[in-house]
C-alpha positions in Angstrom: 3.9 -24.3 -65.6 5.8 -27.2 -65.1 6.0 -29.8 -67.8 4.1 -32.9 -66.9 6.7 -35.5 -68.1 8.7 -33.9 -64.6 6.1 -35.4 -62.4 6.3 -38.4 -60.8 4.8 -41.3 -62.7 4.1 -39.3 -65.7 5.9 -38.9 -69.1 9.1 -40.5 -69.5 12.0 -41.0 -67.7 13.6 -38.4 -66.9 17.9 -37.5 -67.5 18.5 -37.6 -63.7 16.7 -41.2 -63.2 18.1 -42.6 -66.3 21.9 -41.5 -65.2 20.9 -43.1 -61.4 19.5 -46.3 -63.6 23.3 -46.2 -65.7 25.3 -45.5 -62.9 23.8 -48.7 -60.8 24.0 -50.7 -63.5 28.2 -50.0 -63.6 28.4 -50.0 -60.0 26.7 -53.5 -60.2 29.2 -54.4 -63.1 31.5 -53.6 -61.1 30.7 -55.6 -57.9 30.5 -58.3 -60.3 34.0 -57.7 -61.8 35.5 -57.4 -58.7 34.6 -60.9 -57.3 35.4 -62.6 -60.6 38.9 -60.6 -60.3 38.9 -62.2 -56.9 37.8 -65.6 -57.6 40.5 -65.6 -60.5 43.1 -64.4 -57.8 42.1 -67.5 -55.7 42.6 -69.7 -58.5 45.8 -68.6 -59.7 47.3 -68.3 -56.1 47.2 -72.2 -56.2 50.0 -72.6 -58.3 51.9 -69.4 -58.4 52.9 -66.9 -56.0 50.2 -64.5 -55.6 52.8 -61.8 -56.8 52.2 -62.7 -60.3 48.6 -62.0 -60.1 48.7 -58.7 -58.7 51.3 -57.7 -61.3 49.2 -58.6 -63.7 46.3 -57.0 -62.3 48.3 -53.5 -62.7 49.8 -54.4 -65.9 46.7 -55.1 -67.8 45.4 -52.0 -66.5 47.8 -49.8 -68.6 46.1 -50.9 -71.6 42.7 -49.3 -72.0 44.1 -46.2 -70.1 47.1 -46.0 -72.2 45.0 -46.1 -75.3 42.7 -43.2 -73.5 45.5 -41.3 -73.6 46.8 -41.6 -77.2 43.0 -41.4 -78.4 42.5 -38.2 -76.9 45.9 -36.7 -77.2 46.0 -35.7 -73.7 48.6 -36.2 -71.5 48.4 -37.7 -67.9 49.9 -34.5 -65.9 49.8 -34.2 -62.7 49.6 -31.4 -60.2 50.8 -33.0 -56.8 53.1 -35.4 -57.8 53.6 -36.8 -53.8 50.5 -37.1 -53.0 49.5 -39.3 -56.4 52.4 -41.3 -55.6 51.1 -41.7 -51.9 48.1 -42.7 -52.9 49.8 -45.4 -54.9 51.7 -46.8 -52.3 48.3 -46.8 -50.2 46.7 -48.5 -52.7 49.5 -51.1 -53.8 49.6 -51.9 -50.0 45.9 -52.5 -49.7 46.0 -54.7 -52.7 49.3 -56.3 -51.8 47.7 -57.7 -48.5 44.1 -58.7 -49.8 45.7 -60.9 -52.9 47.7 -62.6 -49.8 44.4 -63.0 -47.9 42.3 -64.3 -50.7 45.7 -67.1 -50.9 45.7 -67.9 -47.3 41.4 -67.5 -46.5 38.0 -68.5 -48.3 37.5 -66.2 -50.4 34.1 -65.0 -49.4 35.9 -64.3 -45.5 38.7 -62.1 -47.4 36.2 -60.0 -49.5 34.0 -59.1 -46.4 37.1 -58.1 -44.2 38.9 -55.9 -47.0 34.8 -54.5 -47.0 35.3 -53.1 -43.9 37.3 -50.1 -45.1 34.3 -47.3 -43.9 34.8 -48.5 -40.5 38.1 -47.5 -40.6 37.3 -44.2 -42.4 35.2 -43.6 -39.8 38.1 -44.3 -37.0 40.6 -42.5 -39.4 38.7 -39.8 -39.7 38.1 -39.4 -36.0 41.6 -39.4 -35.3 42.9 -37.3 -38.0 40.4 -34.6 -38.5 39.2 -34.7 -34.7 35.8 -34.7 -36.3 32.9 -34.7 -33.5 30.2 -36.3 -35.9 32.1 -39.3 -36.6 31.1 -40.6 -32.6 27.6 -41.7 -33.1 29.3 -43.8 -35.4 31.1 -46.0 -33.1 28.5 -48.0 -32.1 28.5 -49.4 -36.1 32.3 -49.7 -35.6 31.7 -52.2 -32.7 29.2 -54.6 -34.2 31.3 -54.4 -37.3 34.5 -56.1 -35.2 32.0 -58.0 -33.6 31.1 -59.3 -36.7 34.7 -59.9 -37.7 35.2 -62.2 -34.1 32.7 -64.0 -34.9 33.7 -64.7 -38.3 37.4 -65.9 -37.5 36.5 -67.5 -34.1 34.2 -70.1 -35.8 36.1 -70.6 -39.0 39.1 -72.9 -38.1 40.3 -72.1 -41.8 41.3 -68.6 -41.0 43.8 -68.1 -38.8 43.9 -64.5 -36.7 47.0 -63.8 -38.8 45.5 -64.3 -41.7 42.4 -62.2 -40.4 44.6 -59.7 -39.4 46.2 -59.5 -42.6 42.7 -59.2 -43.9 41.8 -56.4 -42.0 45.3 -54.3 -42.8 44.2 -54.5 -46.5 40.5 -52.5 -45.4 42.8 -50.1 -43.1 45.5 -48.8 -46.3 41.9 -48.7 -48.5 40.5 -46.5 -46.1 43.6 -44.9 -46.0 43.8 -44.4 -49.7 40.0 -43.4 -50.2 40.6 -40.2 -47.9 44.0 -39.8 -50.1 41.7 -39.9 -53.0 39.6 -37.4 -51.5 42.1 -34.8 -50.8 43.3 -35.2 -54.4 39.8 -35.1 -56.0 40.2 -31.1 -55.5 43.3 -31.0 -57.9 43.5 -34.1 -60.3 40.5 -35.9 -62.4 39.5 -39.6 -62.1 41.7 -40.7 -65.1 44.9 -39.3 -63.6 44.6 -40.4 -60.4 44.2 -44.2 -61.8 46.7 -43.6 -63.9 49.6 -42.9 -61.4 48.2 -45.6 -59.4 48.2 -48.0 -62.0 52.0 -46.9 -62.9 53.4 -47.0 -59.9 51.3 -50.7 -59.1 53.1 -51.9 -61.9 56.9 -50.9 -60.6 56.1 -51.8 -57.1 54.7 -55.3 -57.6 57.7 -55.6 -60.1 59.8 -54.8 -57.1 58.0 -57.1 -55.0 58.4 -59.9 -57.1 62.3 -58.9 -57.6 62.8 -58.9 -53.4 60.9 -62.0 -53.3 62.7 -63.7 -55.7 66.2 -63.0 -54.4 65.6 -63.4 -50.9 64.1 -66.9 -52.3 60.6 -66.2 -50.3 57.9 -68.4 -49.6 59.1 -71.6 -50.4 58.8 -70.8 -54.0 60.4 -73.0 -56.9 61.1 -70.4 -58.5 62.7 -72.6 -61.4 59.5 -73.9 -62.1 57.8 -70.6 -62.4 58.6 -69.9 -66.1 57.1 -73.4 -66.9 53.8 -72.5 -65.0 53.7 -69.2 -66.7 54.7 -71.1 -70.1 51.0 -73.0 -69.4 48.1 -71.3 -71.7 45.8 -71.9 -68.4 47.9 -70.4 -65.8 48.2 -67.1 -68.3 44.6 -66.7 -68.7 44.1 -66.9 -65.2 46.3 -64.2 -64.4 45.3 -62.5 -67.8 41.7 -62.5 -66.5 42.7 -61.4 -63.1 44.0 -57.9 -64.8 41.0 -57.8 -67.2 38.1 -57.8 -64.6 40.0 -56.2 -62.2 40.1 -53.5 -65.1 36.6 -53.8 -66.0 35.6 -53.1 -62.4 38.0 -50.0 -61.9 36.5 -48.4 -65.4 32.9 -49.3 -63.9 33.4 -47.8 -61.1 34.9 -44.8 -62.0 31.5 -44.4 -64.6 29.1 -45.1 -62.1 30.7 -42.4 -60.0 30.1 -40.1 -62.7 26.8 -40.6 -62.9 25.4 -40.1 -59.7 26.1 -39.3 -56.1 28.8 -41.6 -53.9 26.5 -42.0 -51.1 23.5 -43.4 -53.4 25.5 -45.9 -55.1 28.1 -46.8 -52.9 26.2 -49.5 -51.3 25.9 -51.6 -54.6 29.2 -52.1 -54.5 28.3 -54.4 -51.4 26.6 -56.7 -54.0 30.6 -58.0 -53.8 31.2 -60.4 -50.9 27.5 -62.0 -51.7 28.6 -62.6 -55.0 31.9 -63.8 -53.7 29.9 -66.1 -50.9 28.5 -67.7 -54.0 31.5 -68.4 -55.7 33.2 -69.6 -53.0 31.0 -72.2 -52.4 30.7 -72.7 -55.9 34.4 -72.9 -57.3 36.9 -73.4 -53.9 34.4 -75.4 -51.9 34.9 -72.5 -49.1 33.6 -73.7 -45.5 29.8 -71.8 -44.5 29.5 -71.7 -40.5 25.8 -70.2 -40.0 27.7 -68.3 -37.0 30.5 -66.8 -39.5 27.6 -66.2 -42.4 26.3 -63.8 -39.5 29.4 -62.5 -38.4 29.6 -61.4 -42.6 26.1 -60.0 -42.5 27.4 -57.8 -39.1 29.6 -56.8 -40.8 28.3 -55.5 -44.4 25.3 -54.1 -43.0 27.5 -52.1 -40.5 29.7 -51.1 -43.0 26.7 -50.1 -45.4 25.1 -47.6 -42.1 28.2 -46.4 -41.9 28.5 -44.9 -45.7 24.8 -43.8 -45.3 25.2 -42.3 -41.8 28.4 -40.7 -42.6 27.3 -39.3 -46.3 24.3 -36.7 -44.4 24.9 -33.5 -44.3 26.1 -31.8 -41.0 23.3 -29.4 -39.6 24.2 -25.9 -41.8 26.7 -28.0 -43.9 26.7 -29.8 -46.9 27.2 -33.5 -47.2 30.6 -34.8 -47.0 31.3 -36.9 -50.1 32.2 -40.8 -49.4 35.7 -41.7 -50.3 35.6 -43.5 -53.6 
């Protein structure tokens, strides 16, 4: 006979519901990390290059994992060395062009285009994998671009370069969230952040070497040690690396804990949050017609991950890029 605390409204919780309760709770942390990363971005990127704050956003993230390692006494070896590294370029890339777009957009309008990534799983996947399934899908893809129209066409602080921009950053995540997935067969969570955290480090440090020679951006780069010489300016960038951090280590837990396609829509808790602190912080512009265009295209994105996470008939389910 089945024991009663198993049943529905009897007994206490049980260790399946209490790991779905822990793993939204990190997934929520980290939706909430993420947009305070971002808002700190936006912040910093009004004095400095935004280089400086994606270095420190891969920087700071060598220290918990680097202290991982030497508590454990494992070592972070890899078994397809390419593949981690293009999954780190991927990544970088993705970063590299969403840090510009939170510089050069409100910050609530970069969030929700770098949120589009599914659609372009869904695209990516179509196009790669020739997958059949993906084609009821397409319908989500178009109201999704609609919703990013009618978000740039009524903003006249975004320019369609800067949008564009924007959307690039969602197209090398999606990119590097099907990376992730072919590697998830061969290397564990911690390795895989690892190498990317590595190699984020040397290519933003080579970014910010190329920048700096070919004098980009209009940058006094004289004055930079002086700005980075300011206590406020460090903890902004500081903080940048610490959330950003705290969302990847979230993230990764909530994972853990329960299935992709369950709590994968939390992490859209994100560009509301970063709505708010727009408007809050940066005194971002709010268009009813690009607040809808943002609902188009979260809700889109959020059928997408649910459509695309049911199993095929026979099949098992697919699991969502995280």
């Amino acid at each position: 006979m089945r024991n009663s605390t198993n049943q529905p409204g009897a007994g206490p919780v049980g260790p399946r519901h209490q790991d779905l309760r822990v793993a939204v709770a990190y997934m929520a942390l980290a939706a909430l990390s993420f947009a305070v990363m971002g808002a700190f971005v936006k912040a910093s990127t009004a004095r400095l290059p935004f280089l400086f704050a994606l270095l420190f956003r891969n920087f700071m993230g060598l220290i918990p994992l680097g202290i991982w390692y030497l508590a454990t006494g494992r070592r972070p070896g890899a078994v397809r060395p390419r593949l981690l590294f293009l999954r780190a370029l991927l990544g970088f890339t993705a970063m590299f062009l969403f840090f510009f777009s939170i510089g050069a957009m409100p910050l609530s309008t970069a969030t929700v285009l770098n949120y589009s990534s599914p659609v372009f799983v869904v695209l990516l996947s179509a196009l790669a994998f020739r997958d059949r399934r993906t084609l009821r899908l397409l319908p989500l893809v178009a109201i999704a671009f609609l919703g990013v129209a009618l978000m740039v066409r009524f903003d006249m602080s975004v320019s369609w370069v800067s949008a564009t921009i924007g959307l690039l950053s969602a197209v090398f995540a999606a990119l590097a969230y099907m990376t992730v997935r072919e590697l998830s067969a061969t290397e564990s969570s911690v390795t895989i952040v690892w190498y990317f955290t590595v190699w984020g480090v040397v290519l933003s440090s080579l970014a910010l070497v190329v920048a700096w020679l070919l004098d980009m951006g209009n940058v006094p780069w004289d004055c930079i040690a002086a700005k980075l010489s300011d206590p406020l300016e460090l903890a902004l960038l500081c903080c940048v690396g610490l959330f950003g951090t705290l969302a990847q280590l979230a993230m990764t837990a909530a994972y853990a804990r329960a299935q992709a396609s369950v709590i994968a829509p939390i992490s859209y808790l994100n560009p509301l949050i970063s709505y708010g602190l727009g408007l809050a912080l940066f005194q971002d512009p709010l268009t009813a017609t690009a607040l809808g265009g943002g609902a188009l295209v979260v809700v889109s994105s959020l059928a997408i991950l649910r459509l695309s996470s049911r199993p095929a008939a026979g099949g098992e389910a697919g699991k969502p890029a995280a």
